[in-house]
ROTIBA-708466 format. One record per atom (N, C-alpha, C, CB): residue in three letters; x, z, y. Coordinates in steps of 0.1 Angstrom, whole numbers, plus 5000, padded with zeros to 4 digits. Glycine has a CB too. Example, Ala and Ser with C-alpha at 12.3 -4.5 7.8 and 13.67 -1.06 7.14 Angstrom:
2
ALA513250784943 ALA512350784955 ALA513250784967 ALA511350904955 SER512850714978 SER513750714989 SER512950795000 SER514150574994 
END
This chain:
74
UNK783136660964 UNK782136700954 UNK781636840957 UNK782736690939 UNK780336840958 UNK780036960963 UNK779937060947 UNK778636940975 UNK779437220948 UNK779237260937 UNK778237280928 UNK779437330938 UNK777337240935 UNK775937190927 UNK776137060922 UNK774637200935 UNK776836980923 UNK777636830916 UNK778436840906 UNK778536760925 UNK779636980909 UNK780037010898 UNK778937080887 UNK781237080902 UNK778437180888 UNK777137220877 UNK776537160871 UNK776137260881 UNK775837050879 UNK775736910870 UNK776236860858 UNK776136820876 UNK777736830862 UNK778436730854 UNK778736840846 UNK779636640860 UNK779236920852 UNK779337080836 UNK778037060827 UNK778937320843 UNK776937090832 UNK775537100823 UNK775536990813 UNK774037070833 UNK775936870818 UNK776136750804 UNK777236790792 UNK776736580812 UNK777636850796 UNK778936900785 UNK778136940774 UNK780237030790 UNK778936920764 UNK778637030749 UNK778837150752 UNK779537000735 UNK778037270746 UNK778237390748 UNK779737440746 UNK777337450740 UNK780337450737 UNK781537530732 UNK782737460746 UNK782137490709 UNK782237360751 UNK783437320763 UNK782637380778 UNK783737100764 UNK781837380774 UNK780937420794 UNK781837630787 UNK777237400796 UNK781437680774 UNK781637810770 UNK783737820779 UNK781337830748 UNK783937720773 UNK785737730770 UNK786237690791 UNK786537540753 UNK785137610797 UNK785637640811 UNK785137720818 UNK785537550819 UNK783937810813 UNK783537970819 UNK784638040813 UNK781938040814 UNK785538080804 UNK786438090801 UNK787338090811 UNK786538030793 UNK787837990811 UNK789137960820 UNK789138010836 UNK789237790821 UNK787537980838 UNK787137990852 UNK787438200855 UNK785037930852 UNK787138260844 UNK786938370844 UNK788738440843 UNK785838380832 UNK789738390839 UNK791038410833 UNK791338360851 UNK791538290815 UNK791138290860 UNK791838240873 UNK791538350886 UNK791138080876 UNK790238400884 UNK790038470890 UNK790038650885 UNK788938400895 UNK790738700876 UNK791838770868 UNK790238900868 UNK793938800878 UNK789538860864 UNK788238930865 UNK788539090861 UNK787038860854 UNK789439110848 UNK790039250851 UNK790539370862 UNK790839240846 UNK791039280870 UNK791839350881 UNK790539350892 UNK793439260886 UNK789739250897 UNK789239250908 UNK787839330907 UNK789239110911 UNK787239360892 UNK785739390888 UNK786139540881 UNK784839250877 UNK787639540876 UNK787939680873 UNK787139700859 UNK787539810887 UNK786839630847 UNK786539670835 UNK786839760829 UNK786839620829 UNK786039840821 UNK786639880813 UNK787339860803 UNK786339930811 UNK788039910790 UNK788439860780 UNK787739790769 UNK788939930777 UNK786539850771 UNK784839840759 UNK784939700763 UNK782739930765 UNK784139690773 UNK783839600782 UNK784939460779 UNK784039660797 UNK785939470785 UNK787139380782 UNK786739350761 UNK789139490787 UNK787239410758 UNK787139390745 UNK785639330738 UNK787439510739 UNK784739380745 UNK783439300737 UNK783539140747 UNK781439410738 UNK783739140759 UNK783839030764 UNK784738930757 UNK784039050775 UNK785938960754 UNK787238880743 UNK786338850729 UNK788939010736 UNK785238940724 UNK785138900712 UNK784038790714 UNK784939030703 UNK783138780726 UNK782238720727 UNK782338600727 UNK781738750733 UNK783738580733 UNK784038460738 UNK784538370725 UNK785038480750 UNK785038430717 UNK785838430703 UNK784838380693 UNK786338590699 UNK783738470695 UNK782438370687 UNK781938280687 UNK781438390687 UNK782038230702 UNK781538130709 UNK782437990700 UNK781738160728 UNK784038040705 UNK784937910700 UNK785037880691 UNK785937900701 UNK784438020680 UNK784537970668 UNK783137980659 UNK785638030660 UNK781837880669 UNK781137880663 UNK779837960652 UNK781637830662 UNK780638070654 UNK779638210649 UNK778338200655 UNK780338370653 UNK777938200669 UNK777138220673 UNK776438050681 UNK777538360681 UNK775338090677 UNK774337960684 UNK774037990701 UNK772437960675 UNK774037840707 UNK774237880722 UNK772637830722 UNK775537800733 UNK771837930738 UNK771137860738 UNK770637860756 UNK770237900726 UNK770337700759 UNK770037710774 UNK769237800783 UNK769737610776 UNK769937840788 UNK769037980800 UNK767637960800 UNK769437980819 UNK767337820805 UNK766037780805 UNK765337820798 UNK765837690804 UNK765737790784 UNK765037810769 UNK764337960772 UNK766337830753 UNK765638040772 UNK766138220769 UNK765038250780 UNK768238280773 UNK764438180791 UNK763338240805 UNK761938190801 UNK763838160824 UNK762038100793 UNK760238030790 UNK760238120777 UNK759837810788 UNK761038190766 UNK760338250755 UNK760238390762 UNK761138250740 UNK760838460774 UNK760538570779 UNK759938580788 UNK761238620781 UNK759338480797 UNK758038500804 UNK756738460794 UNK758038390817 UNK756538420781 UNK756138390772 UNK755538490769 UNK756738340765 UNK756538590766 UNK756138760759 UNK755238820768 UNK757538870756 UNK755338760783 UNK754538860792 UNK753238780798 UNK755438920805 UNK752538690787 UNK751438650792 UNK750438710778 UNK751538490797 
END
């Protein structure tokens, strides 16, 4: 399976599970140690993610988030 095959089959997922394996994906490759965060950083990233699982915040597809902001610039 190549990785644009996997992207795919991610993309069909419900948001809060495609959110919860960027998660995971992010926890394997120990993003603290290798990208050197800061603590801010670390901490608003924990809380973001936190919103996400518990529904606080509305997800919305990139796509969407690039056609209302090339929008603003016509």
């Amino acid at each position: 399976m190549t990785i644009e095959q996997i992207l795919q089959e991610v993309a069909l997922l419900p948001a809060p599970t495609r959110a919860y394996i960027a998660e995971k994906i992010l926890e394997m490759i120990d993003a603290e140690e290798q990208i050197n965060l800061s603590p801010e950083w670390i901490s608003l990233i924990k809380k973001r993610v936190s919103d996400i699982d518990a529904g606080v915040v509305q997800m919305v597809k990139a796509d969407e988030v690039m056609k209302q902001i090339w929008s603003e610039f016509k």
